[in-house]
Structure formats: C-alpha cells, structure tokens
Residue frames as a rotation matrix with the C-alpha (Angstrom) as fourth column:
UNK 1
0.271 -0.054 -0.961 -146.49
0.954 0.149 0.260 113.72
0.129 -0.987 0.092 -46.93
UNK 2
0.673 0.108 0.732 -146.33
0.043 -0.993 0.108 117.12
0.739 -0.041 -0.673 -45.58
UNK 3
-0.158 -0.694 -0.702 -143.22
0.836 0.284 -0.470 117.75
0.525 -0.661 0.535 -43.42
UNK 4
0.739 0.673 -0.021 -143.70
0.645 -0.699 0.310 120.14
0.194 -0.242 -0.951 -40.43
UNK 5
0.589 -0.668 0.456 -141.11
-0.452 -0.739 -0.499 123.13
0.670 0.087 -0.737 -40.04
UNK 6
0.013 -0.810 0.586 -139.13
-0.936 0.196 0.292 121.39
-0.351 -0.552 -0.756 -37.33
UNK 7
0.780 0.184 0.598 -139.17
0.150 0.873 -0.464 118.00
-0.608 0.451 0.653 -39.50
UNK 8
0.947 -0.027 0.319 -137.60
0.280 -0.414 -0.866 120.22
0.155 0.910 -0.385 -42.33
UNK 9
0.654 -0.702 0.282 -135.13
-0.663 -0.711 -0.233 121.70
0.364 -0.035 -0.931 -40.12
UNK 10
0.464 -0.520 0.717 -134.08
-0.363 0.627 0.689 118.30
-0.808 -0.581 0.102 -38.79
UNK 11
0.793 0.107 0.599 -133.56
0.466 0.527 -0.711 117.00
-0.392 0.843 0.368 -42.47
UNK 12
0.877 -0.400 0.266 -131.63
-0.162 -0.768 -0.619 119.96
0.452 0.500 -0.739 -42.96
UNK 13
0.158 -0.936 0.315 -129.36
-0.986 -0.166 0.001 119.66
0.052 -0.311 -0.949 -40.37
UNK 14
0.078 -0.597 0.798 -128.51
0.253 0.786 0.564 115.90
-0.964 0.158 0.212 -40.20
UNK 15
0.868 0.337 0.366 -127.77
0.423 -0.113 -0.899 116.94
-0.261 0.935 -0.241 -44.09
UNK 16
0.802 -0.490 0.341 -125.54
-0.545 -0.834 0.083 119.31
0.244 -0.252 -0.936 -43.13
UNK 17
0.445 -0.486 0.752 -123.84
-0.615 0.445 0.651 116.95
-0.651 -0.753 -0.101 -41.03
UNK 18
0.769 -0.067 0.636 -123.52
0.204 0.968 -0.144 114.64
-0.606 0.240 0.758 -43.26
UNK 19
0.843 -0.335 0.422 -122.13
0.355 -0.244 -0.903 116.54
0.405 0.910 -0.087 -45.98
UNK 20
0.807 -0.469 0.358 -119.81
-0.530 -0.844 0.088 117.88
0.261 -0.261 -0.929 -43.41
UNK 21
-0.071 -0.569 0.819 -118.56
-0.849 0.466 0.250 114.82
-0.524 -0.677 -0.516 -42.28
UNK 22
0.768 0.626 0.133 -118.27
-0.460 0.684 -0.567 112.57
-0.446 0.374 0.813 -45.56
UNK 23
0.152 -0.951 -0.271 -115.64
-0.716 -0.294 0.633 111.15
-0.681 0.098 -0.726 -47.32
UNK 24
0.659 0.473 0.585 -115.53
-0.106 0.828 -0.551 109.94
-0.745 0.301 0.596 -50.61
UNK 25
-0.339 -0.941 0.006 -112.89
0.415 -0.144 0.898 108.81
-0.844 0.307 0.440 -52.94
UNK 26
-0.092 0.435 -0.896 -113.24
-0.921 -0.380 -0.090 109.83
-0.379 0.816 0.435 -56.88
UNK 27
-0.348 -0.030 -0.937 -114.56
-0.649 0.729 0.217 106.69
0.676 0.684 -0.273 -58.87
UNK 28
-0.922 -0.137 -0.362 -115.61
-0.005 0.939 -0.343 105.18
0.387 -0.315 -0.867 -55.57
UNK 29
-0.294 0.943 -0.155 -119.12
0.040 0.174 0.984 103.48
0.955 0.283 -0.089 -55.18
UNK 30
0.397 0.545 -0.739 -118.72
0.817 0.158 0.555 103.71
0.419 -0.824 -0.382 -51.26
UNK 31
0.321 0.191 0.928 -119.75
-0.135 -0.960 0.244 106.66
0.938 -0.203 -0.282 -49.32
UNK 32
-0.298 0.009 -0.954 -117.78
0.868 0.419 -0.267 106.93
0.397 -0.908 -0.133 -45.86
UNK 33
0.186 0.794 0.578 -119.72
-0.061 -0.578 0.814 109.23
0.981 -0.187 -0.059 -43.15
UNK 34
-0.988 -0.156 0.020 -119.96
-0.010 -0.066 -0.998 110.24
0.157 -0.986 0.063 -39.48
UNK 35
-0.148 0.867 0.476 -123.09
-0.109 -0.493 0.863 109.96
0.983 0.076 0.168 -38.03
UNK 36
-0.868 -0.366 0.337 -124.46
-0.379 0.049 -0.924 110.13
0.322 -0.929 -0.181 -34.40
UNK 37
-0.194 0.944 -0.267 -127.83
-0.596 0.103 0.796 108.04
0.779 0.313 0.543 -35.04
UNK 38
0.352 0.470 -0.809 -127.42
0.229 0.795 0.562 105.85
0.907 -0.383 0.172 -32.22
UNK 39
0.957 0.284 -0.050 -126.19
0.195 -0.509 0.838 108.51
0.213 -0.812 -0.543 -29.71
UNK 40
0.383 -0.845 -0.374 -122.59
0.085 -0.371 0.925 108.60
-0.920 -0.385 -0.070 -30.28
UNK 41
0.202 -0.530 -0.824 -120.06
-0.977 -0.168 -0.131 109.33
-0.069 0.831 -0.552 -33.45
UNK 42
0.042 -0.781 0.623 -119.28
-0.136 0.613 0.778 106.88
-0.990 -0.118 -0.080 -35.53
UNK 43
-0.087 -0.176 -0.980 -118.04
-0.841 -0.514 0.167 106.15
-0.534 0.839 -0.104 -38.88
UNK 44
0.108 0.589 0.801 -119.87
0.154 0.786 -0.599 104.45
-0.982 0.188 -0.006 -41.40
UNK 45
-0.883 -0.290 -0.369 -119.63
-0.283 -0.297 0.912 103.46
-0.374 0.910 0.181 -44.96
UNK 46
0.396 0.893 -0.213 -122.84
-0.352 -0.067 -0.934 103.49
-0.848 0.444 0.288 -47.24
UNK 47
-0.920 -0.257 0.297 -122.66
0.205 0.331 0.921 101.33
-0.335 0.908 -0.251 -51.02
UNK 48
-0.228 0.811 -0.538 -125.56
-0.662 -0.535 -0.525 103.42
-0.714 0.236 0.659 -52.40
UNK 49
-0.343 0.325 -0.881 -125.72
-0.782 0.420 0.460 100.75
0.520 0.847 0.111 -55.11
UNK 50
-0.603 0.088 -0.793 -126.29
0.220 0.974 -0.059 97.81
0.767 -0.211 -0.606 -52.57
UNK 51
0.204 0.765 0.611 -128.41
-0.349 -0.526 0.776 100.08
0.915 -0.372 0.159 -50.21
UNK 52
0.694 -0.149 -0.705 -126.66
0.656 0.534 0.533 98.67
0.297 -0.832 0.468 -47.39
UNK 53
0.171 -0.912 0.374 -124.64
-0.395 -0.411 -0.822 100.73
0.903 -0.007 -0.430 -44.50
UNK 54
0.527 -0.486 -0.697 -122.39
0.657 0.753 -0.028 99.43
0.539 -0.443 0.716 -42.03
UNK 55
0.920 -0.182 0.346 -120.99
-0.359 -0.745 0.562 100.94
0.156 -0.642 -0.751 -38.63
UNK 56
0.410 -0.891 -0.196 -117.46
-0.174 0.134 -0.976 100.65
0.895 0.434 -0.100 -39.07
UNK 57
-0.615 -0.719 0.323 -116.37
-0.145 -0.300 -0.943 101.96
0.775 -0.627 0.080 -35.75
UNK 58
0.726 0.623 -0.292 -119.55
0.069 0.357 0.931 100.34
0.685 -0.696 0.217 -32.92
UNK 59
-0.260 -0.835 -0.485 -117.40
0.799 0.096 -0.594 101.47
0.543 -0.542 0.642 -30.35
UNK 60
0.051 -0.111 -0.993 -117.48
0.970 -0.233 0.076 103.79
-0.239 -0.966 0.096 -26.67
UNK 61
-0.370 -0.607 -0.703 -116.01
0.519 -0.763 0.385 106.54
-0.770 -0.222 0.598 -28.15
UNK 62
0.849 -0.074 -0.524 -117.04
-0.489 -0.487 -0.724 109.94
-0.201 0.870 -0.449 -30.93
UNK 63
-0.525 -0.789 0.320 -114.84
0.584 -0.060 0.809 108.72
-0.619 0.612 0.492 -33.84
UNK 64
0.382 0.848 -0.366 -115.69
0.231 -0.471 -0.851 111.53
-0.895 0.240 -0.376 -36.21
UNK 65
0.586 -0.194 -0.786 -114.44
-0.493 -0.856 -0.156 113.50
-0.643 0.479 -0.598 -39.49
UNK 66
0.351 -0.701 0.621 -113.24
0.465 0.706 0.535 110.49
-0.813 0.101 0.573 -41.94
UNK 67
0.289 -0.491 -0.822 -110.93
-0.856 -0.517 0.009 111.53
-0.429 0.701 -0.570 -44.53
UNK 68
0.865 -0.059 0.498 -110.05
0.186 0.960 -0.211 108.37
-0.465 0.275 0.841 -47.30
UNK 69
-0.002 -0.993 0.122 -106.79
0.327 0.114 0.938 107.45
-0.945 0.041 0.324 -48.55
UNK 70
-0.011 0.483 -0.875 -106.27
-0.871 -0.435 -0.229 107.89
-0.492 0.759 0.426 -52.14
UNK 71
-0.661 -0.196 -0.725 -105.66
-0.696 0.521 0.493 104.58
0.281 0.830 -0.481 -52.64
UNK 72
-0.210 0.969 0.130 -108.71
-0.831 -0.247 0.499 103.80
0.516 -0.003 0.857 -50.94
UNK 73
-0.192 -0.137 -0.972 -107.56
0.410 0.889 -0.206 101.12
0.892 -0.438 -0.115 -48.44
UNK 74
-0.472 -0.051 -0.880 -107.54
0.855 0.216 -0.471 103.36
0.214 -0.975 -0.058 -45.34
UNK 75
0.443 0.895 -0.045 -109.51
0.707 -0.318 0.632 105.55
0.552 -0.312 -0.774 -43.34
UNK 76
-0.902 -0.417 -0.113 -107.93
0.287 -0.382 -0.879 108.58
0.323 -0.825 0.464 -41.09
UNK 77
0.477 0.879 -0.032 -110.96
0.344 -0.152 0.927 109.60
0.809 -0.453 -0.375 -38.35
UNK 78
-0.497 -0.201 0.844 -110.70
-0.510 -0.719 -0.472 112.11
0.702 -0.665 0.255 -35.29
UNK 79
-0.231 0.264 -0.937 -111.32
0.744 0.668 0.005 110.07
0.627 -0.696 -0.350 -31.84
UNK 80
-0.181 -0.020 0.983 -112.81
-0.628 -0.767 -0.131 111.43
0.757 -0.641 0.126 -28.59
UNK 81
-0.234 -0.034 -0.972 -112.16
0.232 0.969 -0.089 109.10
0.944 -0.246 -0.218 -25.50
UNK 82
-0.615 0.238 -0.752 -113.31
0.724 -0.208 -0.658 111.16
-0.312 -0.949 -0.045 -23.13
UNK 83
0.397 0.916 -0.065 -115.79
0.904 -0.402 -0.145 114.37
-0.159 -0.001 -0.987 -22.86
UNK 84
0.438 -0.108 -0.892 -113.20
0.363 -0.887 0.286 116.93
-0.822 -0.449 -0.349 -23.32
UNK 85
0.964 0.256 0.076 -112.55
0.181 -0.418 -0.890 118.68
-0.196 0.872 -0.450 -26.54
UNK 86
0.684 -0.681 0.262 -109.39
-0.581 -0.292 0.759 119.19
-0.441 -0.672 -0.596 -25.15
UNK 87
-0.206 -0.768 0.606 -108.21
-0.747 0.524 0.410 115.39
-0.632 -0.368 -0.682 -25.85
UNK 88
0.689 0.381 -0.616 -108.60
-0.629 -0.108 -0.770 114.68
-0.360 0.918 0.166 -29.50
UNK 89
-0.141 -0.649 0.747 -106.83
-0.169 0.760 0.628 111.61
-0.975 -0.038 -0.217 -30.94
UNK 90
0.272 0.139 -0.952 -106.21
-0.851 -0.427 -0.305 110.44
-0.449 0.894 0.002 -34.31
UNK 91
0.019 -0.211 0.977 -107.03
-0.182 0.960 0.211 107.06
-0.983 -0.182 -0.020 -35.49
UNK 92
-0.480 -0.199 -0.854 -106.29
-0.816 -0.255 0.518 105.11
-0.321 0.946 -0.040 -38.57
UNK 93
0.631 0.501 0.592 -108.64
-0.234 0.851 -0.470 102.05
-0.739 0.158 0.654 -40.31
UNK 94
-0.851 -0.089 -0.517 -107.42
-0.523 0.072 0.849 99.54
-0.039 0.993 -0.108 -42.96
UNK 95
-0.246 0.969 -0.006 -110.72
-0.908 -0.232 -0.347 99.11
-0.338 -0.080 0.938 -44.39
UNK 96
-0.177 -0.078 -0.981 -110.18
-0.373 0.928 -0.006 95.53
0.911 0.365 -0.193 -45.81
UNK 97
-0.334 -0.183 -0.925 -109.49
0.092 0.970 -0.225 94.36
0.938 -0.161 -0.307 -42.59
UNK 98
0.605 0.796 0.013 -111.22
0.268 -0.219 0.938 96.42
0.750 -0.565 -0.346 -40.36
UNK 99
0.080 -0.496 -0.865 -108.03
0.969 -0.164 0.184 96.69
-0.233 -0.853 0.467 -38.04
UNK 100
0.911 0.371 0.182 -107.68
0.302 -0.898 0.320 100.12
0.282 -0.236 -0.930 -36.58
UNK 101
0.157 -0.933 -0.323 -104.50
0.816 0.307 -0.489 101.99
0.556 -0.187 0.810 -35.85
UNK 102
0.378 -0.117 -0.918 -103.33
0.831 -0.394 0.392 104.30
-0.407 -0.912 -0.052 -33.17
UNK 103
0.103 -0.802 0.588 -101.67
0.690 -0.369 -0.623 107.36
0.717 0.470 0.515 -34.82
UNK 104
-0.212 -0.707 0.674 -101.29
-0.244 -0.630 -0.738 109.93
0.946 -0.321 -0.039 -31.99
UNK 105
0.308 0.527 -0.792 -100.98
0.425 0.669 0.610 109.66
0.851 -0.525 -0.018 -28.39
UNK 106
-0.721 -0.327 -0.611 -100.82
0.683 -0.188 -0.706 111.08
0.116 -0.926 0.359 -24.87
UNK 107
-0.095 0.336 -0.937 -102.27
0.669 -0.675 -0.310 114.32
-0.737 -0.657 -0.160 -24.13
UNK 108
-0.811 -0.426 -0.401 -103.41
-0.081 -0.597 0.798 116.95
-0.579 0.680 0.450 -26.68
UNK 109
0.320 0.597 -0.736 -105.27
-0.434 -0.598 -0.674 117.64
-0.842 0.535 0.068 -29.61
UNK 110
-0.972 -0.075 0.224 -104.32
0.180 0.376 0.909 115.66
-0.152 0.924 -0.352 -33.33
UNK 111
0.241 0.694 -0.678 -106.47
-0.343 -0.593 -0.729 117.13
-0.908 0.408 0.096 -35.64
UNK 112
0.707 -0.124 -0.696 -107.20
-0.673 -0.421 -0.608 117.92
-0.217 0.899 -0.381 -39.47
UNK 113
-0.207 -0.734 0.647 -105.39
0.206 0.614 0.762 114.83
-0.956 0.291 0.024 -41.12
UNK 114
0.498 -0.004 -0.867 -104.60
-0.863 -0.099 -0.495 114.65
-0.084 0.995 -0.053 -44.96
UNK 115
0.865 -0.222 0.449 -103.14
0.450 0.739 -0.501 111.86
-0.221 0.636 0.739 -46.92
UNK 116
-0.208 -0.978 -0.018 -100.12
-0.326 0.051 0.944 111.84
-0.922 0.202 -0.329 -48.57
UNK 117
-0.016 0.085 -0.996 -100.53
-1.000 -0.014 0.014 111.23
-0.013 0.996 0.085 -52.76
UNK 118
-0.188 -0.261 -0.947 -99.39
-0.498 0.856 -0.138 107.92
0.847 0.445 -0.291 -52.21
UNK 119
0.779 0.617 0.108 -101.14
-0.275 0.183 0.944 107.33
0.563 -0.765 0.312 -48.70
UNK 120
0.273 -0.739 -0.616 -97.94
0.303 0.674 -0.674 106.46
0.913 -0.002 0.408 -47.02
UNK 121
-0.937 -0.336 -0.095 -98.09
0.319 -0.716 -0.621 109.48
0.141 -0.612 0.778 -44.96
UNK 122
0.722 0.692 0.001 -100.57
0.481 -0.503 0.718 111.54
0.498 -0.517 -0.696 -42.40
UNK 123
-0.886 -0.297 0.357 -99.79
0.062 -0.837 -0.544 114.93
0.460 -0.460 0.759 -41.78
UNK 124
0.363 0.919 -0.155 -101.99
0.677 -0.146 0.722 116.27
0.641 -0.367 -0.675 -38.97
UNK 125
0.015 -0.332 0.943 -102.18
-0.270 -0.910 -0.316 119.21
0.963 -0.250 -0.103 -36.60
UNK 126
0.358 -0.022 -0.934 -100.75
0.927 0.127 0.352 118.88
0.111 -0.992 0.065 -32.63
UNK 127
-0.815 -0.495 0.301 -101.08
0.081 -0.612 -0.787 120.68
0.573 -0.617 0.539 -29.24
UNK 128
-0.430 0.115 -0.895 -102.13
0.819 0.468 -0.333 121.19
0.381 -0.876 -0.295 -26.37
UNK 129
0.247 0.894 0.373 -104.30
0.844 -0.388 0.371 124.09
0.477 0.223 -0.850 -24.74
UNK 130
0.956 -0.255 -0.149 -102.46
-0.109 -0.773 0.625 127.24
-0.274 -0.581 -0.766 -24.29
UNK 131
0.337 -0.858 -0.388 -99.85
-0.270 -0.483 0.833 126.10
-0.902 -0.176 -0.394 -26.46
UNK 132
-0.476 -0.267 -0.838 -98.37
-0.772 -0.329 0.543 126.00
-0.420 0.906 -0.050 -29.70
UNK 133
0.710 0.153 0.687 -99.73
0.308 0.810 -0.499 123.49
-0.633 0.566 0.528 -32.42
UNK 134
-0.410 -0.823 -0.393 -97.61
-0.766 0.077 0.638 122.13
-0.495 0.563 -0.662 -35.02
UNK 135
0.740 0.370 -0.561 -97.92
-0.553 0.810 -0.195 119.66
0.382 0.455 0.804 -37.69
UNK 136
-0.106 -0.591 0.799 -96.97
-0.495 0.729 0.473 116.20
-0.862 -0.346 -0.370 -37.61
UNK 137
0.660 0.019 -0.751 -96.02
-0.639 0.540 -0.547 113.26
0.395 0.841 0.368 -40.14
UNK 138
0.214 -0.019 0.977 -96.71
-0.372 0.923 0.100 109.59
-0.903 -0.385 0.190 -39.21
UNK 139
-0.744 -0.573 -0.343 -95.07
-0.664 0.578 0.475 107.17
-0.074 0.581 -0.810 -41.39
UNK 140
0.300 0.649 0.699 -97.50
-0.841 0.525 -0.127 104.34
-0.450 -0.550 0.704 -42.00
C-alpha cells in the first residue's frame, strides 16, 4: 500500500501523540494512553498481548496525560470540564475497580502530577491565571 504525504503525516502525528501521552509501568504488559479517536480525550489502556483496548474514561470531558502509579493500581490523568485551558483538574483512577477520584478542586489549574515511590502521594502543580503556582501533595 502506498501511503499519500498527508496519510504519512497523519500517522506521524497521532504517533506523536501517543508517545506523548502514554504511560507505562516497567515490567507491565499494559500500555495506558490518551487518545482523541472518538472526538474527545480519553484514557485508554491497550494489553498488546491480548490485542484488546478499552476506554477507561467514556466520559463528557478531555481526561488527558496519564501518569501510572508505581505500584501499578492507579492512574493520575489531567481533566478538562469545560473549554477553557484555564480550568484544569486532576483526577485519580483505581484501575481494579475502575472508581475515579477527585484530587483537586475549585478554580484553577492542577497540573503535571508525579507519584510518590510508594504511590501514597501526588504532588502536582496549582494556580490560577495571573497568579502564582505552587505545588501541592494529596494524601491518598
């Protein structure tokens, strides 16, 4: 099959994307991923050995940018519940059970989570436009 130049460049960039927006543990067989294949963000996990992926988050809102625990039970993902960039939220999955958790709220920005060594903790960046950011650390 012969791909034409804007074929190529679409491959490329949903590549891109992907690679930008993946998250795998070490030793684990499942791949988790943002993608926006059905017109909005969500976050999906891929078992490259069962060829099978699954849309974690089927849901209203861009959940984007997962980041896995290390002990590979939870998920940390960037929310967008509205159209403004502005009002960035920061949600947590346990991935067993699919339940989702709230981790920041009100007004603002919550960015750039990390883990904690022992997942116990999410540090992430808050604030608000036109003023300072700072980090936080949620207990979970």
């Amino acid at each position: 099959m012969n791909l034409t130049t804007r074929q190529t460049i679409g491959v490329l960039f949903s590549t891109l994307l992907l690679s930008v927006f993946c998250a795998c543990g070490s030793g684990s067989e499942v791949i988790y991923f943002a993608s926006d294949r059905d017109g909005q963000w969500d976050i999906y996990s891929s078992d490259p050995n069962a060829e099978e992926e699954i849309n974690l988050t089927d849901s209203p809102f861009a959940e984007e940018k997962p980041i896995l625990s290390p002990n590979r039970k939870l998920i940390a993902f960037s929310i967008r519940k509205d159209s403004k960039d502005s009002n960035v939220g920061i949600e947590v999955m346990k991935l067993k059970e699919g339940e989702k958790i709230s981790i920041s709220s009100g007004l603002g920005t919550f960015v750039t989570p990390r883990w904690s060594p022992d997942s116990s903790r999410l540090a992430y960046a808050a604030g608000q436009v036109g003023k300072e950011s700072y980090v936080h650390v949620s207990d979970l």
